[in-house]
KOLNU-202506 format. One record per residue (C-alpha): residue number from 1; x, y, z; residue in three letters. Coordinates in Angstrom, 1 decimal. Layout:
N
[atom NUM,[X,Y,Z],"ALA"] ...
//
This chain:
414
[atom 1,[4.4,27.1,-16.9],"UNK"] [atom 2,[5.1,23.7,-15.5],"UNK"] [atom 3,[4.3,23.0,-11.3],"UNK"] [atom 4,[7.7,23.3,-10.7],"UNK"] [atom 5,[8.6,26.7,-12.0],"UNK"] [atom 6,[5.6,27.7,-9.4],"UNK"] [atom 7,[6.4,30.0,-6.5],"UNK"] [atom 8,[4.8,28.9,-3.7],"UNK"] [atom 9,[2.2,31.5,-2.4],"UNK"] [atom 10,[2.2,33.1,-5.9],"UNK"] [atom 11,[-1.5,32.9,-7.9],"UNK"] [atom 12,[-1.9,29.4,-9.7],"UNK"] [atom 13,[-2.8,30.1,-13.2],"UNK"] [atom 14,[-6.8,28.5,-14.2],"UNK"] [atom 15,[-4.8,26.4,-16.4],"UNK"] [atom 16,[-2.2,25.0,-13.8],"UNK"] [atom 17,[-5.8,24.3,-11.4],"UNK"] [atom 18,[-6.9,22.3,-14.3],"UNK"] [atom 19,[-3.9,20.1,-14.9],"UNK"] [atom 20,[-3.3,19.6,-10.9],"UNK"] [atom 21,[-6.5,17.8,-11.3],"UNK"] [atom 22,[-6.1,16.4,-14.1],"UNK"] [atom 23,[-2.8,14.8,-12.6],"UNK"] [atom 24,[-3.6,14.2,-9.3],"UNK"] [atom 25,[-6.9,12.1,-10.5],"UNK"] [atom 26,[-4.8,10.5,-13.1],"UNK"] [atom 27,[-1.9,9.1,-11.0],"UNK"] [atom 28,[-5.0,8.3,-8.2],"UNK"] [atom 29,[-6.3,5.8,-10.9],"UNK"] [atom 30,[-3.3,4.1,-11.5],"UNK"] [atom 31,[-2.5,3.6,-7.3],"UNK"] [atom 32,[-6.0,2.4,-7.1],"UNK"] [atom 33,[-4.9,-0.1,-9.8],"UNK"] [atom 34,[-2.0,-0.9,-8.1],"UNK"] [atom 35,[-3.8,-2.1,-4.7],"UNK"] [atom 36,[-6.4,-4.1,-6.7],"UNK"] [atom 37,[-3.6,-6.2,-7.5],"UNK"] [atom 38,[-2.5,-6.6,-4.2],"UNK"] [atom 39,[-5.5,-7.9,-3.4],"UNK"] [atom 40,[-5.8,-10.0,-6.8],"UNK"] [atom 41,[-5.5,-14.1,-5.1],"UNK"] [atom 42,[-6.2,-13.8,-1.8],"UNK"] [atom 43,[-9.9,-13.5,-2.0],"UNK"] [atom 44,[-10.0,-16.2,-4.4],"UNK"] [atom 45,[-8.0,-18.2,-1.9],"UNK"] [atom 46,[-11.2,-20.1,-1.5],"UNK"] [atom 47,[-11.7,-21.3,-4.7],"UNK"] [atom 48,[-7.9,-21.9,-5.5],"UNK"] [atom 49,[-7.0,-23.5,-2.0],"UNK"] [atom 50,[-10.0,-26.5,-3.8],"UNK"] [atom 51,[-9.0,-26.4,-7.3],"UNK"] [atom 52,[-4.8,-27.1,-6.6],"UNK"] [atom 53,[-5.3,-28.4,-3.1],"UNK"] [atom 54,[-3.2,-25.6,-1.4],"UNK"] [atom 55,[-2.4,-25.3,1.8],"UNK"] [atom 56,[-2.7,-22.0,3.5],"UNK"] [atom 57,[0.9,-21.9,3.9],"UNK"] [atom 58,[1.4,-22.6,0.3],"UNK"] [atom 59,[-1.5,-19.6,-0.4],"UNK"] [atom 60,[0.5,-17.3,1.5],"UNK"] [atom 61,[3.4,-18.2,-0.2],"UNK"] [atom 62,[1.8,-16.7,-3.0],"UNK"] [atom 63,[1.5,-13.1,-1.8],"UNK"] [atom 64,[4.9,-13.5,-0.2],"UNK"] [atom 65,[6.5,-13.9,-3.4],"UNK"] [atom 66,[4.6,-10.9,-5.3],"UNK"] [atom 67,[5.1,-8.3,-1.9],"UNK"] [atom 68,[9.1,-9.5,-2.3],"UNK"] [atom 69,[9.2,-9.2,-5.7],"UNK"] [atom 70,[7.7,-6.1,-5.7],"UNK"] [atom 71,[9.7,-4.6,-2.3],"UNK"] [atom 72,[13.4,-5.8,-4.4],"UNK"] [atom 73,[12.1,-3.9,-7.5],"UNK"] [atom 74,[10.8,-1.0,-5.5],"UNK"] [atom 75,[14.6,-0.4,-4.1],"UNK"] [atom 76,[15.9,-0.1,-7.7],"UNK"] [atom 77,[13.0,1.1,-10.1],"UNK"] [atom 78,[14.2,4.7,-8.1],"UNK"] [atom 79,[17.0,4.4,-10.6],"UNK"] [atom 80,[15.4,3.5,-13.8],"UNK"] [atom 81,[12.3,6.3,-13.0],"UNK"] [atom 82,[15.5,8.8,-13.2],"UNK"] [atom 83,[17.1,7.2,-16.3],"UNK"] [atom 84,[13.6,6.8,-18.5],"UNK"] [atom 85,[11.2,9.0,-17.1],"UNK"] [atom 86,[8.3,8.0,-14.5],"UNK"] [atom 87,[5.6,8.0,-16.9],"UNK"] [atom 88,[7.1,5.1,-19.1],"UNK"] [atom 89,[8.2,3.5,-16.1],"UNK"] [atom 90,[4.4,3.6,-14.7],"UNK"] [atom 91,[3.3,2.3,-18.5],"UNK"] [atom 92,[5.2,-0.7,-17.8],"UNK"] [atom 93,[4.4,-1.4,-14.5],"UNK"] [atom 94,[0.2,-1.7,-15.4],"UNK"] [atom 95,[1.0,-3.7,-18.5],"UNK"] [atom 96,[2.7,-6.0,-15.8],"UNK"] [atom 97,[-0.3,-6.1,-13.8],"UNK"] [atom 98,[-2.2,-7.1,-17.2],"UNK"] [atom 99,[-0.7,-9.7,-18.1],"UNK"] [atom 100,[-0.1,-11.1,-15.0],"UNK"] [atom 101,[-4.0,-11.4,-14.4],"UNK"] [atom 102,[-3.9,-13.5,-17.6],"UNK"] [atom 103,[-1.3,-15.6,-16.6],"UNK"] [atom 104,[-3.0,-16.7,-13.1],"UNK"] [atom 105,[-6.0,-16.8,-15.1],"UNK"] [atom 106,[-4.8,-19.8,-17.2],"UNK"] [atom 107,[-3.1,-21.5,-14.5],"UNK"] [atom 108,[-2.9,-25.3,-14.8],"UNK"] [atom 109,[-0.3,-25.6,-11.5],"UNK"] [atom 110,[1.0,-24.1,-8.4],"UNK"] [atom 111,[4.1,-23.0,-10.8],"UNK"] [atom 112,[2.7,-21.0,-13.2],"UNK"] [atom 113,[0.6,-19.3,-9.8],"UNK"] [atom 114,[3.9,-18.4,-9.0],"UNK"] [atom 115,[4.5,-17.1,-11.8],"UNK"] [atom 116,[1.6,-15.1,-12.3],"UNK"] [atom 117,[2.6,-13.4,-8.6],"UNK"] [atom 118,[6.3,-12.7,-9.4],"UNK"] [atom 119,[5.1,-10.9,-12.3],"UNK"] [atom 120,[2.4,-9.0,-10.4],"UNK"] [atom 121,[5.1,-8.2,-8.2],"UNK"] [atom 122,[7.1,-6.6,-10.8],"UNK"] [atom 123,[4.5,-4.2,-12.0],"UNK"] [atom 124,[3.1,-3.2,-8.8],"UNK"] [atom 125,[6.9,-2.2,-7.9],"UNK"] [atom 126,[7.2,1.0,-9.8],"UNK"] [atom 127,[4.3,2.7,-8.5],"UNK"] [atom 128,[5.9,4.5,-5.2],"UNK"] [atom 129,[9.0,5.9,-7.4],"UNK"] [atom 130,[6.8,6.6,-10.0],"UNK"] [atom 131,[3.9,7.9,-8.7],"UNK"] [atom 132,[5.7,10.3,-6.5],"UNK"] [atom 133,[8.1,11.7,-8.8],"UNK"] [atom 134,[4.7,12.8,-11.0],"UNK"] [atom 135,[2.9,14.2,-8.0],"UNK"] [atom 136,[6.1,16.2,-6.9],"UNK"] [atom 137,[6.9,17.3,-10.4],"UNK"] [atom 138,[3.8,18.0,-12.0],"UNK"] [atom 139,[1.7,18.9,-9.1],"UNK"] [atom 140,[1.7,22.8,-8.2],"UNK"] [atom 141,[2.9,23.1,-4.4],"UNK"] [atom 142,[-0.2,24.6,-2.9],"UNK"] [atom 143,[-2.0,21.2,-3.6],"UNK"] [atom 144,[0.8,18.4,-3.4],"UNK"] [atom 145,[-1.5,17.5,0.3],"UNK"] [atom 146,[-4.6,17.0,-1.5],"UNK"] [atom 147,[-2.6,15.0,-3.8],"UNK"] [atom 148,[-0.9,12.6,-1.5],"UNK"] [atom 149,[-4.1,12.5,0.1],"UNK"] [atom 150,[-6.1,11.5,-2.9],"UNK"] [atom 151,[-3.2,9.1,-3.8],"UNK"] [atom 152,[-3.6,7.2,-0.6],"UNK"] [atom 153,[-7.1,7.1,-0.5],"UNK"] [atom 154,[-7.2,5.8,-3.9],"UNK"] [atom 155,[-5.3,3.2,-2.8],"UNK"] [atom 156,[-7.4,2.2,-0.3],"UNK"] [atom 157,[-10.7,2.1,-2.5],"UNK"] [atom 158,[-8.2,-0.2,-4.7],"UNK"] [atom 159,[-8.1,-2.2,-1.9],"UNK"] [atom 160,[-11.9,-2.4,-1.0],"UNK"] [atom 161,[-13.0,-3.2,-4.7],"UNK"] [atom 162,[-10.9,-6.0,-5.4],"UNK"] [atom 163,[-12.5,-8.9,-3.3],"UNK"] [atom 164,[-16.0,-7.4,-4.2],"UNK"] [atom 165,[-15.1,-7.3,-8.0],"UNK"] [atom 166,[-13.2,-10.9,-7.4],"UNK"] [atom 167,[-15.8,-12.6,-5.7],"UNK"] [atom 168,[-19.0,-11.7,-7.4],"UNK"] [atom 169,[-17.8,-12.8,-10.9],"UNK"] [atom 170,[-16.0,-16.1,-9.2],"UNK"] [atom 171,[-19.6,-16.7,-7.5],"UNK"] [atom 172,[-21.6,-16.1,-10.6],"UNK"] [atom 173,[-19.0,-18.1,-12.5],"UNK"] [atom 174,[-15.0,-19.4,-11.7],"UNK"] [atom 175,[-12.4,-17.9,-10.6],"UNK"] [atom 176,[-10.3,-18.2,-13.4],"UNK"] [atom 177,[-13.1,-15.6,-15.2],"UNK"] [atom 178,[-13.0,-13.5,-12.4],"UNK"] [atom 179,[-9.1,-13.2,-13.1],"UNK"] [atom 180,[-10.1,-13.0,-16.9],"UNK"] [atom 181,[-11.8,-9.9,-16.0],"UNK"] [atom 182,[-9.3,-8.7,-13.9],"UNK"] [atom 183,[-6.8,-8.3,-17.1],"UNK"] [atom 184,[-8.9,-5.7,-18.5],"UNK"] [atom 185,[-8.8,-3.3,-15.8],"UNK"] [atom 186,[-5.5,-2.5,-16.1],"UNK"] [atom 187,[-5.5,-2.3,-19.6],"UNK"] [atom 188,[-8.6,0.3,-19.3],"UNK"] [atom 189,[-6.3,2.5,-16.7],"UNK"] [atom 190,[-3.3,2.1,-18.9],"UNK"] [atom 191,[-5.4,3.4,-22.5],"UNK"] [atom 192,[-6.8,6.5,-20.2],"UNK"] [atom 193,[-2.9,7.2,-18.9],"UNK"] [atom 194,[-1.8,7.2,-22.6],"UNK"] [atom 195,[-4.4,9.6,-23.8],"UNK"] [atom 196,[-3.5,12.5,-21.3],"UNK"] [atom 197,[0.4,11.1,-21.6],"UNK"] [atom 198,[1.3,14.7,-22.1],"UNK"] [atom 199,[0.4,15.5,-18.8],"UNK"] [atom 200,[2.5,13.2,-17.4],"UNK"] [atom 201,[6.0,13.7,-19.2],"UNK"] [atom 202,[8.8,14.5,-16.5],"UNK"] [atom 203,[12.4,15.6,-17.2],"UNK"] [atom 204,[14.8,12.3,-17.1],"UNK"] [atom 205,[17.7,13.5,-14.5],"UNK"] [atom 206,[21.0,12.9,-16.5],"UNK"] [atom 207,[23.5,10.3,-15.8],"UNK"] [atom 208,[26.4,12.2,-13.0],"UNK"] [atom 209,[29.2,13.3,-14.8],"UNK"] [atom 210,[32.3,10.5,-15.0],"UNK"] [atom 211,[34.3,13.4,-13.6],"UNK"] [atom 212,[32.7,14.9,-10.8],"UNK"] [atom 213,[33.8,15.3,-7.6],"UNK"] [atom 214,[34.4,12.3,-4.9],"UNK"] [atom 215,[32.9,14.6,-2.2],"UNK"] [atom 216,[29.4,14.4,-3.7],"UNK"] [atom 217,[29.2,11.0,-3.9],"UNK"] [atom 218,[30.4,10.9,-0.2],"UNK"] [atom 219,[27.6,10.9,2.3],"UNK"] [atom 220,[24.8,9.1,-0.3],"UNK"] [atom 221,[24.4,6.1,2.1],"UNK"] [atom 222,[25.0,8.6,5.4],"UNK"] [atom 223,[21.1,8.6,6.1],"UNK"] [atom 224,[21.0,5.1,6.6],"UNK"] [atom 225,[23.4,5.5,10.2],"UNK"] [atom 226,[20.1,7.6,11.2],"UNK"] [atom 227,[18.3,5.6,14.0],"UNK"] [atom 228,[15.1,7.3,13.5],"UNK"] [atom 229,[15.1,5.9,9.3],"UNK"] [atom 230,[15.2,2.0,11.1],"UNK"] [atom 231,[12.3,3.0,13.3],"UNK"] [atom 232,[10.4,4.5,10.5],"UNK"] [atom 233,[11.5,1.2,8.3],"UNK"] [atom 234,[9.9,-1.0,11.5],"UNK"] [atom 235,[6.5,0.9,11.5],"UNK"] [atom 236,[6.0,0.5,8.0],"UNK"] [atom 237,[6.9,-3.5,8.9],"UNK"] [atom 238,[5.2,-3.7,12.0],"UNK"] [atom 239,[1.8,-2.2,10.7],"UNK"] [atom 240,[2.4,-4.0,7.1],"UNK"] [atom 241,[2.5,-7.1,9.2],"UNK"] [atom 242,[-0.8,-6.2,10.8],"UNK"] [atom 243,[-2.5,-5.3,7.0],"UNK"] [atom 244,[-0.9,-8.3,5.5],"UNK"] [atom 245,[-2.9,-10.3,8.2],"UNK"] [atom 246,[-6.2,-8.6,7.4],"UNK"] [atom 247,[-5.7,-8.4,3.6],"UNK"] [atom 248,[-4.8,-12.5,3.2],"UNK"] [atom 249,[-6.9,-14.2,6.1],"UNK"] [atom 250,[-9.1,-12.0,8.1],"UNK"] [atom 251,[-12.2,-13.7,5.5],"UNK"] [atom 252,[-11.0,-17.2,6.5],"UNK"] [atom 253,[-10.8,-16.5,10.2],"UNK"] [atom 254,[-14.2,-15.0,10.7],"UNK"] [atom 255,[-15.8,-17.3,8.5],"UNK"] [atom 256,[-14.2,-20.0,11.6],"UNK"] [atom 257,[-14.8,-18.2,14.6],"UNK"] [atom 258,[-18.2,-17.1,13.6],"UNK"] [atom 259,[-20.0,-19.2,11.1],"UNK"] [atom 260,[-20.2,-15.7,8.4],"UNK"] [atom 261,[-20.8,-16.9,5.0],"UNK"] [atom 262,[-18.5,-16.3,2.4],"UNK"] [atom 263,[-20.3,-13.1,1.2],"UNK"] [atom 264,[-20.5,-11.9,5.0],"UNK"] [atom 265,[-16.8,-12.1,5.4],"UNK"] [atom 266,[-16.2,-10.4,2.1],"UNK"] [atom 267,[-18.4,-8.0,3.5],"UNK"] [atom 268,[-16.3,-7.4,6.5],"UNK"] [atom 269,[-13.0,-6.8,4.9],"UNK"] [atom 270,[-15.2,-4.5,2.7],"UNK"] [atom 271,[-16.3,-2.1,5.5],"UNK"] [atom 272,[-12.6,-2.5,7.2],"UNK"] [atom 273,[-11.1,-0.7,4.2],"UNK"] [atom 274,[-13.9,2.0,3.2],"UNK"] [atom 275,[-13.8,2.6,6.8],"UNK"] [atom 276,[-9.8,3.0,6.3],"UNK"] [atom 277,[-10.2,5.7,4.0],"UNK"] [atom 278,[-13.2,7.4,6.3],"UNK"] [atom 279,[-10.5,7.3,8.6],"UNK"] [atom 280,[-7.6,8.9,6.3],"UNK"] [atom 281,[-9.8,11.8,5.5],"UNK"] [atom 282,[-10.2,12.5,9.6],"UNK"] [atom 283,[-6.7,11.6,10.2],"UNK"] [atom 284,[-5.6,14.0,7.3],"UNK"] [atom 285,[-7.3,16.8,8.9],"UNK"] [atom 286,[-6.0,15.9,12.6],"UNK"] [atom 287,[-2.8,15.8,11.5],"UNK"] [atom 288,[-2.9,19.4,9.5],"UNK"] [atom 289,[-3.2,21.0,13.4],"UNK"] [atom 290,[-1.2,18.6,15.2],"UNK"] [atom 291,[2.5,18.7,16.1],"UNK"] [atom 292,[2.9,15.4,18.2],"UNK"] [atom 293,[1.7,13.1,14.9],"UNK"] [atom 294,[3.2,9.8,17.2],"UNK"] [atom 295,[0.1,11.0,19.8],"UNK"] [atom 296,[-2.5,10.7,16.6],"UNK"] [atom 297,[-0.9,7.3,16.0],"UNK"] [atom 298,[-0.8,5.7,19.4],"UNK"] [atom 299,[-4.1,6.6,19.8],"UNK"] [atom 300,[-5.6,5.8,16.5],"UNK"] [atom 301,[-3.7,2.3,16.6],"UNK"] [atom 302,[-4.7,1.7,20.5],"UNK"] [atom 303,[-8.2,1.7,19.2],"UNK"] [atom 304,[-7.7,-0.5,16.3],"UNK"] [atom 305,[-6.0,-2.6,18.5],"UNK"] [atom 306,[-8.5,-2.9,21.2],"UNK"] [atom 307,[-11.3,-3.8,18.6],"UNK"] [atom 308,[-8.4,-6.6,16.8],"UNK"] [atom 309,[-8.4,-8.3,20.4],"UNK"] [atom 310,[-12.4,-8.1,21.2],"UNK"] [atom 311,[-12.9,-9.5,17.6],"UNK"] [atom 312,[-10.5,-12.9,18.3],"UNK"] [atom 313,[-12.5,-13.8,21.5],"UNK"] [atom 314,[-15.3,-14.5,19.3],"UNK"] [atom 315,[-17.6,-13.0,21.6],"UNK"] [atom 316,[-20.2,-11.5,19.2],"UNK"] [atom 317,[-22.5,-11.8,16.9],"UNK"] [atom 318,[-21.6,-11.6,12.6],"UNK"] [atom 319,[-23.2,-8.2,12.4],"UNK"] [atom 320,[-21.2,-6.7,15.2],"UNK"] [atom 321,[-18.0,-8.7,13.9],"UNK"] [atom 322,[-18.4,-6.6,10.7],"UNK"] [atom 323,[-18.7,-3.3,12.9],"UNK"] [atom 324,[-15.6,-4.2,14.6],"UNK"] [atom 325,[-13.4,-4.9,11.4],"UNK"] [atom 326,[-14.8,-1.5,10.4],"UNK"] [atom 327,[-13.4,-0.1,13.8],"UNK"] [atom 328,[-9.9,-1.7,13.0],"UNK"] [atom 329,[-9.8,0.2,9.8],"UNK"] [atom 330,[-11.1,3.5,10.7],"UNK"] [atom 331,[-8.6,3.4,13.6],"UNK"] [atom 332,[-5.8,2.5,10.7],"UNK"] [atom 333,[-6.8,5.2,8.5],"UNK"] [atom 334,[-6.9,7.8,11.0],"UNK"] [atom 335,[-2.9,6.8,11.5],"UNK"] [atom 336,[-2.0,6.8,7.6],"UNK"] [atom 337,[-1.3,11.1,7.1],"UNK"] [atom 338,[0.1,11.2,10.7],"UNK"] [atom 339,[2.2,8.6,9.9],"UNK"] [atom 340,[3.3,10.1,6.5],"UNK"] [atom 341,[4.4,13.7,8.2],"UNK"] [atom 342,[6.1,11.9,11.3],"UNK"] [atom 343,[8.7,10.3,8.8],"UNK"] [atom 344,[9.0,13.4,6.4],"UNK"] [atom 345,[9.9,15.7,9.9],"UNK"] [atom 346,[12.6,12.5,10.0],"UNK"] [atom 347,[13.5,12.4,6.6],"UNK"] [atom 348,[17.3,14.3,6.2],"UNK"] [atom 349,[17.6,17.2,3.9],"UNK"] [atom 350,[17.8,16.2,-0.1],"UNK"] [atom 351,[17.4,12.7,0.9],"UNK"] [atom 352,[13.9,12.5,0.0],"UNK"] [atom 353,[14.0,9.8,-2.5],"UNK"] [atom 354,[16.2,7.5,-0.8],"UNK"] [atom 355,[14.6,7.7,2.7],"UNK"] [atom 356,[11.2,6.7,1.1],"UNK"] [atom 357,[12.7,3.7,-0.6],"UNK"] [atom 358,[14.0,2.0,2.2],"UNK"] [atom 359,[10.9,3.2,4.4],"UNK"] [atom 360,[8.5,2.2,1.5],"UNK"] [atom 361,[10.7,-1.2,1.2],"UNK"] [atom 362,[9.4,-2.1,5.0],"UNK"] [atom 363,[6.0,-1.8,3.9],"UNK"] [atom 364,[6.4,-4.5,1.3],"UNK"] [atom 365,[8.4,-6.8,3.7],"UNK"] [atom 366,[5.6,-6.8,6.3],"UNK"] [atom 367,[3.4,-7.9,3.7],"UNK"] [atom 368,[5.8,-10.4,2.3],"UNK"] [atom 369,[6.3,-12.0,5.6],"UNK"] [atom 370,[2.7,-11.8,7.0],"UNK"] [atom 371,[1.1,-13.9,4.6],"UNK"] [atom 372,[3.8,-17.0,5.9],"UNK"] [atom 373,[2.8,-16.3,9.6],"UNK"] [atom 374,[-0.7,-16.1,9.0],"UNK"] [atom 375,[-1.0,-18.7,6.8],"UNK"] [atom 376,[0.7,-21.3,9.4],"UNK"] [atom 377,[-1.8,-20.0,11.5],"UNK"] [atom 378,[-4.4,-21.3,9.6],"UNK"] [atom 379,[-3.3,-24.4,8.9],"UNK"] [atom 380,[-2.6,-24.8,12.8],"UNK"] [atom 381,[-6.8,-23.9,13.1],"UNK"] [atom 382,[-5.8,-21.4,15.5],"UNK"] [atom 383,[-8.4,-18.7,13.9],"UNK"] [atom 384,[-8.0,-16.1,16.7],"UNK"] [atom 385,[-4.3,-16.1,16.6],"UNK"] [atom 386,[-5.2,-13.9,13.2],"UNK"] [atom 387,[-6.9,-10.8,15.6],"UNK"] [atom 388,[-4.5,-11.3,18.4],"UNK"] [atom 389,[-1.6,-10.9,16.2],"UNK"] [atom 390,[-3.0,-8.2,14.4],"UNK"] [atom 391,[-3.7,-6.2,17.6],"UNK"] [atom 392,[0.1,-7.0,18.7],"UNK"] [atom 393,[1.7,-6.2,15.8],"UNK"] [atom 394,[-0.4,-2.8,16.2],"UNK"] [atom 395,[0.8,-2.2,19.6],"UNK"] [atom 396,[4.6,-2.9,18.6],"UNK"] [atom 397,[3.7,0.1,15.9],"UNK"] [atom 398,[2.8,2.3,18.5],"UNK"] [atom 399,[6.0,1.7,19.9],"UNK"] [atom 400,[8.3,2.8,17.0],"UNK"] [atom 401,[6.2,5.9,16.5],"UNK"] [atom 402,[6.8,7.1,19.6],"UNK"] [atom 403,[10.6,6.7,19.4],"UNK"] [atom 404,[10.3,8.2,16.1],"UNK"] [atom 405,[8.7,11.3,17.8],"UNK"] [atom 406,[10.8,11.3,20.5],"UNK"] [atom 407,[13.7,11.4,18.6],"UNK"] [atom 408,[12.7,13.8,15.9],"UNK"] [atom 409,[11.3,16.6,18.6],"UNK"] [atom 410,[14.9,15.7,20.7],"UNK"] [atom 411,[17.1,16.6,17.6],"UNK"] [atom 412,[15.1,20.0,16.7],"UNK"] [atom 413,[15.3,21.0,20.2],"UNK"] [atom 414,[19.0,21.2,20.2],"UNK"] 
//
């Protein structure tokens, strides 16, 4: 019995307990994989700003062209998950990621950098469509929360291994090994996906008849006159813009306004995103017996906030700077299952797919633009502009969450 043929409040089978687990650890590894790789130059920025003799804006070019490479592809690998099936569209996408470590690896210019992030950006765009469809398909009902939740903690932990991963081997010996060693992770992920491949096989949806009717094609793009889908598409910008801020430059800006060493600041970012995924397991469990998720967020993002502006004044010391980076991304996490449940209770009926897309597309424009903004920053020595625009672009969040909340508890009161 596949998790689909499952009626909801019916006994799950041992077996069917087994394989949700199975599946649900499974696609976690991959997403973990995923966020490694979006975290895969910037903390070598250091060592590659020297060797090529980058400037910041030309850095954050980099991970501008992987987050819009990956948001384009994100739009349409939808499609090609429903033509070939989301497990060979996930195999792909880590062989991407592979050979895209190799190919920054070997680097000899700024081109073949770019390169090496515009095929990153490829592979780590199939990993919502695809990583979805298998949790939703292959994940009995009863436990498609923990799932989600283990997806997006995974992610996180992707996140927080990276730059220690990156930045031990590059200290111990270059970056370009630290890349070297990159390659094989997902390589590793993608031989443990291709053992258990039978857990993973989804249905491919047909092509639509050449026949059928014009009234169901009518309506596909009607979500999209929604207001509330634009102010879900702005918090996933607004708050992308705020990560994209912290993932690419928060190191560089501490290691300015308070003299941390290199393995301080690494150090920092560390806490800020274990202390994201402290904060997701709260935030899941605040947001299973809440109603008002836009509350949970304004508050949760009015205390990351508050913490982004006390850390640009450069007021304390590097241990307390570290505590305060661990505030921003407790208070971040605590938002992330709120956040998820405010824009399904927006999401129209049997528009699932499409609504995520778009949303899911914001997320990787935040993070495509942020590393241009941050990065002129930067170069403009303006090292506390980083915080203060992190806690603005938090407050601006708070802003389209509560419209979203508004809206959403407006429409179901009619």
């Amino acid at each position: 019995m596949s998790a689909a043929e499952i009626v909801p409040g019916s006994p799950v089978p041992p077996t069917q307990v087994k394989q949700d687990a199975m599946v649900i650890g499974l696609v976690g590894f991959a997403h973990a994989i995923s966020h490694f790789f979006h975290m895969i130059l910037a903390p070598l920025f250091p060592w590659i700003k020297e060797a090529f003799s980058l400037s910041y804006a030309e850095l954050g070019l980099l991970m501008t062209v992987f987050f819009v490479i990956s948001g384009i592809g994100q739009a349409l690998s939808g499609f090609v998950v429903d033509k070939l099936g989301a497990r060979t569209v996930l195999f792909f996408g880590i062989s991407c990621l592979g050979f895209a470590a190799l190919v920054l690896s070997s680097a000899q210019n700024y081109a073949m950098l770019l390169m090496g992030a515009m095929l990153a950006g490829v592979g780590n765009s199939v990993f919502h469509p695809s990583d979805y469809t298998l949790l939703n398909k292959r994940v009995s009902p009863a436990r498609l929360g923990y799932a989600f939740s283990v997806h997006g903690i995974s992610g996180n932990l992707g996140w927080a291994a990276a730059p220690v991963f990156l930045v031990t081997i590059a200290q111990f010996t270059t970056w370009r090994t630290a890349l070297f060693c990159a390659a094989f992770l997902p390589f590793m992920v993608l031989t443990l996906l291709f053992i258990y491949r039978d857990l993973l096989h989804t249905d491919i949806v047909p092509a639509t008849h050449p026949h059928a009717s014009a009234h169901a094609k009518e309506g596909v793009l009607d979500f999209l006159k929604l207001p509330a889908i634009w102010m879900c598409f702005g918090f996933f910008f607004m708050s992308a813009m705020a990560l994209g801020g912290i993932q690419s430059f928060s190191a560089a800006g501490l290691r300015d306004l308070y003299g941390m060493s290199l393995n301080a600041a690494t150090t920092a970012y560390t806490m800020f995103m274990l202390a994201s995924a402290c904060g997701m397991l709260l935030g899941g469990f605040l947001a299973a017996r809440a109603s008002h998720h836009d509350r949970i967020i304004t508050l949760a993002f009015s205390l990351a906030g508050v913490f982004s502006l006390l850390l640009a004044t450069g007021w304390s010391n590097t241990p307390m700077a570290i505590v305060l980076m661990a505030g921003i991304g407790f208070g971040s996490g605590i938002a992330g299952p709120s956040r998820d449940l405010l824009i399904r209770s927006a999401t129209p009926k049997n528009a699932t797919g499409r609504v995520y897309g778009i949303v899911y597309s914001g997320l990787d424009s935040g993070l495509a633009v942020a590393p241009l903004l941050f990065g002129a920053i930067m170069d403009g020595r303006h090292s506390s502009w980083v915080f203060i625009c992190v806690g603005v672009f938090q407050v601006l969040t708070i802003l389209t969450a509560v419209n979203v909340g508004g809206r959403t508890r407006a429409l179901a009161a009619v």
